[in-house]
N, CA, C and O atoms as a printed pandas DataFrame, in Angstrom:
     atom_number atom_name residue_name chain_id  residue_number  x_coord  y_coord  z_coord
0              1         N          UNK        A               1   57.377  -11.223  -40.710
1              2        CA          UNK        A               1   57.154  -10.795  -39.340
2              3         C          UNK        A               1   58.503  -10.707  -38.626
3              4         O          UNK        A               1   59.449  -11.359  -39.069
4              5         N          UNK        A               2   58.690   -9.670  -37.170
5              6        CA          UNK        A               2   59.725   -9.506  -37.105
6              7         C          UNK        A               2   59.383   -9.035  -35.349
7              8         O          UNK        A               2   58.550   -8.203  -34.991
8              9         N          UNK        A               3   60.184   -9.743  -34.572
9             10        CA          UNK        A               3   60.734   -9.349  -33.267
10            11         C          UNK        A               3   60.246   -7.745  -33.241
11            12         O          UNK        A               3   60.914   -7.174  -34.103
12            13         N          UNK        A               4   59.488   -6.951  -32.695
13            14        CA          UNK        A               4   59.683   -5.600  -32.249
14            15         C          UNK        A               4   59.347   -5.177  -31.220
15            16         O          UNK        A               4   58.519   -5.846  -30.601
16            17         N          UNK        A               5   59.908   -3.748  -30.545
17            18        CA          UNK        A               5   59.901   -3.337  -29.438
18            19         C          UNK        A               5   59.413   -1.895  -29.160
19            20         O          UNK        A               5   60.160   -0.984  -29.517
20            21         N          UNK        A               6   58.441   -1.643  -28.665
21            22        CA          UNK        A               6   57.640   -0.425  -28.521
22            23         C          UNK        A               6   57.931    0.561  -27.853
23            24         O          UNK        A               6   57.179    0.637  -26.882
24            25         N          UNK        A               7   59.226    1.987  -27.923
25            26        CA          UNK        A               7   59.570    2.619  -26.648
26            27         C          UNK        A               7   58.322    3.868  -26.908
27            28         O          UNK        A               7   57.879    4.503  -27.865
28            29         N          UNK        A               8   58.124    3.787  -25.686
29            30        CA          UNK        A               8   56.865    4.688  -24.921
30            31         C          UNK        A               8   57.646    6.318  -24.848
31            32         O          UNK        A               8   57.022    7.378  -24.793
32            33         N          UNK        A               9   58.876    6.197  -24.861
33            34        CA          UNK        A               9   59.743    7.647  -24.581
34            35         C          UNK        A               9   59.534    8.104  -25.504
35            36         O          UNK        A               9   59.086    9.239  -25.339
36            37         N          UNK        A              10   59.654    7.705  -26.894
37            38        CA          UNK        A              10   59.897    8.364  -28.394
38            39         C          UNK        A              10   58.382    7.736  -29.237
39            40         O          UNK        A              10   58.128    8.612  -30.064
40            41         N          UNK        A              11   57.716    7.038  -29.313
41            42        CA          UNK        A              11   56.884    6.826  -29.906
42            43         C          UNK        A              11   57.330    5.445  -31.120
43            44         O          UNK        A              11   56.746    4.720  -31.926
44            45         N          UNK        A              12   58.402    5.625  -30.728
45            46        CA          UNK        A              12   59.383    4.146  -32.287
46            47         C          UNK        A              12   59.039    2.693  -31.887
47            48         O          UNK        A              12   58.863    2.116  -30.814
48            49         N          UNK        A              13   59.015    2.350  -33.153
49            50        CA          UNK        A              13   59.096    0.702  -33.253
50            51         C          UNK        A              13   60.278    0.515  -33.476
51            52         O          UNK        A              13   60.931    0.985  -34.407
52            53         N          UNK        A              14   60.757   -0.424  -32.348
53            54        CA          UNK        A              14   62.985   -0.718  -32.613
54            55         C          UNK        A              14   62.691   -2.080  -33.120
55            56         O          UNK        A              14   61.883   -2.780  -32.512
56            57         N          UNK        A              15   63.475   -2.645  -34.530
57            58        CA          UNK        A              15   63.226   -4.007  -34.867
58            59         C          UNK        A              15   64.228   -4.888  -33.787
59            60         O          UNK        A              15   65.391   -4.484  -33.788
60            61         N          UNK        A              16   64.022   -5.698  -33.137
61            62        CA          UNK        A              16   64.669   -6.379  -32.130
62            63         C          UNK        A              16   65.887   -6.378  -33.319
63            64         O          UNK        A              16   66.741   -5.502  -33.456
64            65         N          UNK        A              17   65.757   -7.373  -33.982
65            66        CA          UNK        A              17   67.306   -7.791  -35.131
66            67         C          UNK        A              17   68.368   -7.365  -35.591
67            68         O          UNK        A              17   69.357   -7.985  -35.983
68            69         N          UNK        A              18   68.028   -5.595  -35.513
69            70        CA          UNK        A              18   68.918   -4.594  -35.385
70            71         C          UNK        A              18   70.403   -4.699  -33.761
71            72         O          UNK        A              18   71.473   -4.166  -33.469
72            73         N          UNK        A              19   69.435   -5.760  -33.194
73            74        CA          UNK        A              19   70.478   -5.873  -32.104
74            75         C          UNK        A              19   71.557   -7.216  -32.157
75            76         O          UNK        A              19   72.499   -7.442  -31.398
76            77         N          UNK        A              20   71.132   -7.928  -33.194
77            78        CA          UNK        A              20   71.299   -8.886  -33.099
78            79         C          UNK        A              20   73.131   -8.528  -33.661
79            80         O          UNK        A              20   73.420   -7.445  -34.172
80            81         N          UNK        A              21   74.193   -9.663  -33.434
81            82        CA          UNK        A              21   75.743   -9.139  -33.916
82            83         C          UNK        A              21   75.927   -9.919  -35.281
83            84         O          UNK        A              21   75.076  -10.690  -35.723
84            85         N          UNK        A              22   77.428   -9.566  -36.052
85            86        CA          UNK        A              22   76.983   -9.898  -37.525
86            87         C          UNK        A              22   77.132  -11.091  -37.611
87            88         O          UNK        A              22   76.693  -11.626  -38.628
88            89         N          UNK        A              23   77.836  -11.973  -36.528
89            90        CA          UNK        A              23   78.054  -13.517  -36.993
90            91         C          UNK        A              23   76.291  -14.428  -36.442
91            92         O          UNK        A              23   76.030  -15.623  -36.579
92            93         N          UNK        A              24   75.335  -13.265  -35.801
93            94        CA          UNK        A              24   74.523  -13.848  -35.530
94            95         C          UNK        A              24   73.838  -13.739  -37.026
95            96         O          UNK        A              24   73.986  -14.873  -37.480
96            97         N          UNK        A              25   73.410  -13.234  -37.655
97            98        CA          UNK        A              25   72.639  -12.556  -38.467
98            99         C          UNK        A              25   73.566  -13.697  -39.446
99           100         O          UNK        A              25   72.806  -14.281  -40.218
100          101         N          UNK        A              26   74.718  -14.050  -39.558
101          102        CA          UNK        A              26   75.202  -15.148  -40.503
102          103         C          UNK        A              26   75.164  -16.697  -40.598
103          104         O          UNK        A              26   75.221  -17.583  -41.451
104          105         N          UNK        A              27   75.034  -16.537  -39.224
105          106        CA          UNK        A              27   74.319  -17.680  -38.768
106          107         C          UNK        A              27   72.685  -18.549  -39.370
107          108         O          UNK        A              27   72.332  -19.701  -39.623
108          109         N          UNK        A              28   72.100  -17.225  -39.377
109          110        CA          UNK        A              28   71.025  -17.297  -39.932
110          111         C          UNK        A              28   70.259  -16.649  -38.972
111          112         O          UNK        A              28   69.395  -16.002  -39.565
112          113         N          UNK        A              29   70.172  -16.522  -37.823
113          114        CA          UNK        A              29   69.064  -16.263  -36.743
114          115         C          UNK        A              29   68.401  -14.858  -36.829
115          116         O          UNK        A              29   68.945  -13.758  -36.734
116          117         N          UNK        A              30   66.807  -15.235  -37.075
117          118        CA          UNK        A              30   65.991  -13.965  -37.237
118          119         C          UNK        A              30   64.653  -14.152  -36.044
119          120         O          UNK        A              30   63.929  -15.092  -35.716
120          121         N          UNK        A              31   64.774  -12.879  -35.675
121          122        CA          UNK        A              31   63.944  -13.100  -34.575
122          123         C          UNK        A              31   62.581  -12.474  -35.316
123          124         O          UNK        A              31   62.291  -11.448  -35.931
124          125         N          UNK        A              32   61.978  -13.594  -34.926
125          126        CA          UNK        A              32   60.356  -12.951  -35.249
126          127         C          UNK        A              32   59.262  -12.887  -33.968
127          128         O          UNK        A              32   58.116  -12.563  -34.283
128          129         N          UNK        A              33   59.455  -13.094  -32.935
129          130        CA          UNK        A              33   58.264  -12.887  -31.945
130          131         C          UNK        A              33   59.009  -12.405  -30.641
131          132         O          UNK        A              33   59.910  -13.068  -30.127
132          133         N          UNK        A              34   58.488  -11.004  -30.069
133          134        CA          UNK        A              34   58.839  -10.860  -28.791
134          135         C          UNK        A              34   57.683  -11.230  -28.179
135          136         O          UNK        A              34   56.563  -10.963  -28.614
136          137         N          UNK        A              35   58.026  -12.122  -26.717
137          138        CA          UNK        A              35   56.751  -12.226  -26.397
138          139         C          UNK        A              35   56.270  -11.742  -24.886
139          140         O          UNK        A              35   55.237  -11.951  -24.250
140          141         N          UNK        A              36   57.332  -11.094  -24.633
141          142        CA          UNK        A              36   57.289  -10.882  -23.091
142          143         C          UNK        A              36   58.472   -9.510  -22.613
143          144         O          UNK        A              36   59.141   -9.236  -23.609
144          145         N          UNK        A              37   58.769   -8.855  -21.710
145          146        CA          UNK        A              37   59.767   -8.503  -20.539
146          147         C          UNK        A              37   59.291   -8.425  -19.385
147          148         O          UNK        A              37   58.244   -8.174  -18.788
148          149         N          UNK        A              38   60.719   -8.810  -19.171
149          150        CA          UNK        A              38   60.637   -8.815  -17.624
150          151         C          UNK        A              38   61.223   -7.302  -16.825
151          152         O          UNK        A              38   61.939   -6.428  -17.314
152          153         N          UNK        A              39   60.535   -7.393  -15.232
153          154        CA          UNK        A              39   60.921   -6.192  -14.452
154          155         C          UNK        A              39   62.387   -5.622  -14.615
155          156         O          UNK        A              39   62.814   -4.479  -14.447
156          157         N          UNK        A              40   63.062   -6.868  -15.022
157          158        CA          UNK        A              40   64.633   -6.607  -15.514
158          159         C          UNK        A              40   65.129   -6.400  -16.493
159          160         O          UNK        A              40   66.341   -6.320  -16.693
160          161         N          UNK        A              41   63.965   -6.239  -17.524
161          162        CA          UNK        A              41   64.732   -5.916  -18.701
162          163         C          UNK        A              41   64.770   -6.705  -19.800
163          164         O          UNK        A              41   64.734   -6.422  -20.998
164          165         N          UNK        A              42   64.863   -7.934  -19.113
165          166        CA          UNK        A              42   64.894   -8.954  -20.356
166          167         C          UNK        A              42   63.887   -9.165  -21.061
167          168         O          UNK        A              42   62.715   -9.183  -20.684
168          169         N          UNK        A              43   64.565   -9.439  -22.792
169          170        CA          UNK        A              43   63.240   -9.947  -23.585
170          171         C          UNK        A              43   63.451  -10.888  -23.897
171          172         O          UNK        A              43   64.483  -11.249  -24.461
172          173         N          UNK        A              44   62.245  -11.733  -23.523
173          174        CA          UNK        A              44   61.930  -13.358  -24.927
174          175         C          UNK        A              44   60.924  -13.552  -25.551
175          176         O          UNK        A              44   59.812  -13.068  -25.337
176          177         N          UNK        A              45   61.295  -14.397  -26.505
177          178        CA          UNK        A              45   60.630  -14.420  -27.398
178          179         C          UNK        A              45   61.266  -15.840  -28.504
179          180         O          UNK        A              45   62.102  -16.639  -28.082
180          181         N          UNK        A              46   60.553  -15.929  -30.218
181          182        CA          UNK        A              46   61.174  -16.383  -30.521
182          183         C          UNK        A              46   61.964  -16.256  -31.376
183          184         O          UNK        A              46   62.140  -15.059  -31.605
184          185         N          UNK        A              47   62.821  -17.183  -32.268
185          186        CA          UNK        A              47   63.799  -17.315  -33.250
186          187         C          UNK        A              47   63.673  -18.170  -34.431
187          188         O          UNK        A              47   63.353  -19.348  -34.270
188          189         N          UNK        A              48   63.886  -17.713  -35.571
189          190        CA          UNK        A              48   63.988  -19.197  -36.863
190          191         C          UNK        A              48   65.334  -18.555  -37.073
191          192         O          UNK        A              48   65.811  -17.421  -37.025
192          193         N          UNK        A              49   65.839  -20.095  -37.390
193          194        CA          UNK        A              49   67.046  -19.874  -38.787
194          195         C          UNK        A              49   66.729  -20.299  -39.888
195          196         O          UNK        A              49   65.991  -21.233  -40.202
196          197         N          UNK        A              50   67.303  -19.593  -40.481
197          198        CA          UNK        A              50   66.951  -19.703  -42.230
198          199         C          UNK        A              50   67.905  -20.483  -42.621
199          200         O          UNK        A              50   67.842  -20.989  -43.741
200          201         N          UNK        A              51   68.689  -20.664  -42.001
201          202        CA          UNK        A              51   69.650  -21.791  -42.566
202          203         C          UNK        A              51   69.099  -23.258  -42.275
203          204         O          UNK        A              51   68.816  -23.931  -43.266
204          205         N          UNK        A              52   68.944  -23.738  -41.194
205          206        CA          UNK        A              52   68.299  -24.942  -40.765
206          207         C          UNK        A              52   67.292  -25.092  -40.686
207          208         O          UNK        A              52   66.913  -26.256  -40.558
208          209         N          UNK        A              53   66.326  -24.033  -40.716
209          210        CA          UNK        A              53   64.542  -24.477  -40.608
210          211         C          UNK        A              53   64.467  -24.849  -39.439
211          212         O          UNK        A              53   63.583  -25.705  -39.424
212          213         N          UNK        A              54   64.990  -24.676  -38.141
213          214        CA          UNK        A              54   65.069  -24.988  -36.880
214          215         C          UNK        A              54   64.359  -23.221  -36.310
215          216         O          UNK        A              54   64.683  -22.217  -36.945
216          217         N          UNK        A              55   63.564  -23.146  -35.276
217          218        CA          UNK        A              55   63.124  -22.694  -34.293
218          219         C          UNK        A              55   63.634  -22.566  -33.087
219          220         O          UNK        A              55   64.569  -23.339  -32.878
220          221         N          UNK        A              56   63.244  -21.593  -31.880
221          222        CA          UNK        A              56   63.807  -21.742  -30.728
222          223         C          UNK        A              56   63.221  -20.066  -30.021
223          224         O          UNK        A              56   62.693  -19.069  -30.515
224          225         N          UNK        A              57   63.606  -20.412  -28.836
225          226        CA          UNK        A              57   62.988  -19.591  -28.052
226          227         C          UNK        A              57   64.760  -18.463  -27.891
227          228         O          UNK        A              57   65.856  -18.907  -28.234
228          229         N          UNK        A              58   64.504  -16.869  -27.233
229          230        CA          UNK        A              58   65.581  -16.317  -27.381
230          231         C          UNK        A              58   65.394  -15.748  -26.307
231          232         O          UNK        A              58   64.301  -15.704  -25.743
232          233         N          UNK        A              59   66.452  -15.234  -25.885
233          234        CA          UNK        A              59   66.529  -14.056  -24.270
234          235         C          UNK        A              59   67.766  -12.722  -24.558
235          236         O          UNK        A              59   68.958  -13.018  -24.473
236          237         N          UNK        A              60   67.454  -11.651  -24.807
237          238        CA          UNK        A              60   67.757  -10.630  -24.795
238          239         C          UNK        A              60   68.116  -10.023  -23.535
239          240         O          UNK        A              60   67.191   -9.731  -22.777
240          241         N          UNK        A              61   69.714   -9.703  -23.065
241          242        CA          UNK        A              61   69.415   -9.655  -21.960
242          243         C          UNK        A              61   70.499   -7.717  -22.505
243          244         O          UNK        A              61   71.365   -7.390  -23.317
244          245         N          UNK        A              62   69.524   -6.917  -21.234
245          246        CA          UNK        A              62   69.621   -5.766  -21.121
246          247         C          UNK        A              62   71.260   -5.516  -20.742
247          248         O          UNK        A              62   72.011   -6.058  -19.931
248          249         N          UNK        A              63   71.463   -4.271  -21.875
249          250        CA          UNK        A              63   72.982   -3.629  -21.792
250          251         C          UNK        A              63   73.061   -1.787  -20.934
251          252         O          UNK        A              63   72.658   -1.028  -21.815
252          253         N          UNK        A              64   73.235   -1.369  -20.299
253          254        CA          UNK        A              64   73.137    0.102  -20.041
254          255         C          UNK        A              64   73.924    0.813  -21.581
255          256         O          UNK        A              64   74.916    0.502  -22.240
256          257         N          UNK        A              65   73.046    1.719  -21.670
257          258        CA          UNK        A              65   74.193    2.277  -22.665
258          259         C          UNK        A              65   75.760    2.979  -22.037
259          260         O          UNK        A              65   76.019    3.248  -20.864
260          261         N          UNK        A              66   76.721    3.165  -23.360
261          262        CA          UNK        A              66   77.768    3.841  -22.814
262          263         C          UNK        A              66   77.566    4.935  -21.716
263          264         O          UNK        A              66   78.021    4.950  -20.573
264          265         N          UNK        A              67   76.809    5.802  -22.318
265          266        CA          UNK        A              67   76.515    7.471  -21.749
266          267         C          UNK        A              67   76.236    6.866  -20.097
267          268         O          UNK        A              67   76.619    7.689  -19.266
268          269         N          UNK        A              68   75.782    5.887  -19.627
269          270        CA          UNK        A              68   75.058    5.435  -18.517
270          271         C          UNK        A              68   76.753    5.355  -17.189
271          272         O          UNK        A              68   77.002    6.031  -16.191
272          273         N          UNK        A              69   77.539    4.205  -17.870
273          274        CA          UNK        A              69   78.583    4.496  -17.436
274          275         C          UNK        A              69   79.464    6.060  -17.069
275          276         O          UNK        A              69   79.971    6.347  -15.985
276          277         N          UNK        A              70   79.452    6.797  -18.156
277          278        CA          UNK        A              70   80.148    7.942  -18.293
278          279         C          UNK        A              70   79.591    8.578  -17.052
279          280         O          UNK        A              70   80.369    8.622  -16.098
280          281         N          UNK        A              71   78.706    8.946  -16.930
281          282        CA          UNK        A              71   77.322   10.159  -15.994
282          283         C          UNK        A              71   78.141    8.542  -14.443
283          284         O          UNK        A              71   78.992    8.978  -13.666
284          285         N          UNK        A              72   77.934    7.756  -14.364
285          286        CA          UNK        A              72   78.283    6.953  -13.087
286          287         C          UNK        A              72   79.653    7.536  -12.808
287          288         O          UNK        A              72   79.826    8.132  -11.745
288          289         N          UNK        A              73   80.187    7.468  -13.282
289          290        CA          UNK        A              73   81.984    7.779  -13.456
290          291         C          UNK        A              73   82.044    9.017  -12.733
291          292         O          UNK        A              73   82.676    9.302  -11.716
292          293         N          UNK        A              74   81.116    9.834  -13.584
293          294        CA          UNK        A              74   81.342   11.473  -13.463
294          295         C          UNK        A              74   80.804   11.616  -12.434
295          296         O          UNK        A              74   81.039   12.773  -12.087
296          297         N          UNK        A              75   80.104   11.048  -11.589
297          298        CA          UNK        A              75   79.185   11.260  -10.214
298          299         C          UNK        A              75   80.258   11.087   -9.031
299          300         O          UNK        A              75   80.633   11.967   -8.257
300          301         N          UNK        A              76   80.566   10.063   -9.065
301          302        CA          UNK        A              76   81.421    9.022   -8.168
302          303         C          UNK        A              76   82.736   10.145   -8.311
303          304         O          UNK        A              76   83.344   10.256   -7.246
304          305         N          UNK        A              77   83.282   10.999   -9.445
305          306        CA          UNK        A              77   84.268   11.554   -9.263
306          307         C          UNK        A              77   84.157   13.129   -8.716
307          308         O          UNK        A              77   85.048   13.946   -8.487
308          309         N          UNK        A              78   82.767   13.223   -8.605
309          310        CA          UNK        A              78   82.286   14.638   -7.954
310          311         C          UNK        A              78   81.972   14.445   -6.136
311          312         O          UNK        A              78   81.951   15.192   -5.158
312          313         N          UNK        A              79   81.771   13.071   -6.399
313          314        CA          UNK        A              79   81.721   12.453   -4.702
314          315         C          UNK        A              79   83.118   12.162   -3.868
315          316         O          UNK        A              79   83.203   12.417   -2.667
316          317         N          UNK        A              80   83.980   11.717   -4.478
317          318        CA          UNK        A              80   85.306   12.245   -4.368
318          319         C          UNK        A              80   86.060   13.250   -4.153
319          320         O          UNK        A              80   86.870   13.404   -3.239
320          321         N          UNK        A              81   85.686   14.218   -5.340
321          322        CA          UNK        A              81   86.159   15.684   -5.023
322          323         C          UNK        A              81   85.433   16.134   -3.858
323          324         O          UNK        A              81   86.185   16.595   -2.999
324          325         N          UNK        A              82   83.854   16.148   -3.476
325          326        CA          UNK        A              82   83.483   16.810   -2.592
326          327         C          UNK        A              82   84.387   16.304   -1.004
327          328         O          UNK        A              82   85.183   16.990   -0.362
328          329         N          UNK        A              83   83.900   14.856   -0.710
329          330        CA          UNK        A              83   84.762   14.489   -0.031
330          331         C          UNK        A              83   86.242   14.929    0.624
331          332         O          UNK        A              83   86.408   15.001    1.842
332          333         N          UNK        A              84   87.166   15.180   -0.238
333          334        CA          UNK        A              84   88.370   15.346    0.062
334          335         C          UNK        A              84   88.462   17.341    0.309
335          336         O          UNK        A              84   89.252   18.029    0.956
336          337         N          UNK        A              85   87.198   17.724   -0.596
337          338        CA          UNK        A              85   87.389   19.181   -0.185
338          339         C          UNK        A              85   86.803   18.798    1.738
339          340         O          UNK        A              85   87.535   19.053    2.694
340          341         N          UNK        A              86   85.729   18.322    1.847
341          342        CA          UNK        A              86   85.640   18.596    3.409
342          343         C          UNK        A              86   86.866   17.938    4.215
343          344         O          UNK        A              86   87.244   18.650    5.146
344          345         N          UNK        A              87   87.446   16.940    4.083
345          346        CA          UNK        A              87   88.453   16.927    5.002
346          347         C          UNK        A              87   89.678   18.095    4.618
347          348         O          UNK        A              87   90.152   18.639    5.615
348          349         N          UNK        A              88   90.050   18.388    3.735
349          350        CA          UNK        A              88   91.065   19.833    3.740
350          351         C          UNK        A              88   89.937   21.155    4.929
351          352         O          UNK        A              88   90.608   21.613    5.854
352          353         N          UNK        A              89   88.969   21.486    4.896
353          354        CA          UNK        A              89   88.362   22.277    4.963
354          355         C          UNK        A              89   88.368   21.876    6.820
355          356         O          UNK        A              89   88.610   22.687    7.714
356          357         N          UNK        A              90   88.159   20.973    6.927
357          358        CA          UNK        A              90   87.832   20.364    8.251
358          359         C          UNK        A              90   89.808   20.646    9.098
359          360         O          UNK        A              90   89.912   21.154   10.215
360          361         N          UNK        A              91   90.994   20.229    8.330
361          362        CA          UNK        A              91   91.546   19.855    9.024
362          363         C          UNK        A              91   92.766   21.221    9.483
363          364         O          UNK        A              91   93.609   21.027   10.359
C-alpha cells in the first residue's frame, strides 16, 4: 500500500513517494496512507520505515511549481512596463 493522490485535472493517481527526496527514501521512509488535505494544501497522513519498524504521522507541505513563479515575474514586469509607459505619456 502506498500514500496516493487523486488529481481531478488529469484523471492520475500521483504516488505521494515520488515526492519524497533521495536521502529520504534512504532513510527508509515510505509513505503509505494519505489521510486528509487541507484548504492549504497540505497533506497528512502516514509513514513506516523499513529500516526501524517505527511508524509516524507525515505533513506534506505544498510547493508552487517553477512555471508559477516565472508567469508572477512576467506579470509584475508587464505592470512595470505599463506603469512607466503612463508616466512618459502623462509627462
Amino acid at each position: 500500500m502506498a500514500a496516493a493522490l487523486w488529481d481531478a485535472s488529469t484523471g492520475a493517481v500521483i504516488d505521494l513517494n515520488s515526492y519524497l527526496s533521495v536521502s529520504q527514501i534512504s532513510e527508509g521512509i515510505v509513505l503509505v496512507q494519505a489521510d486528509g488535505i487541507s484548504d492549504e494544501g497540505f497533506i497528512v497522513g502516514q509513514y513506516y520505515n523499513t529500516l526501524t519498524g517505527q511508524d509516524g504521522a507525515f505533513k506534506l507541505l505544498p510547493v508552487p511549481e517553477p512555471g508559477t513563479y516565472a508567469l508572477f515575474l512576467l506579470g509584475l514586469g508587464g505592470l512595470g512596463m505599463g506603469a512607466r509607459r503612463r508616466r512618459e505619456t502623462e509627462a
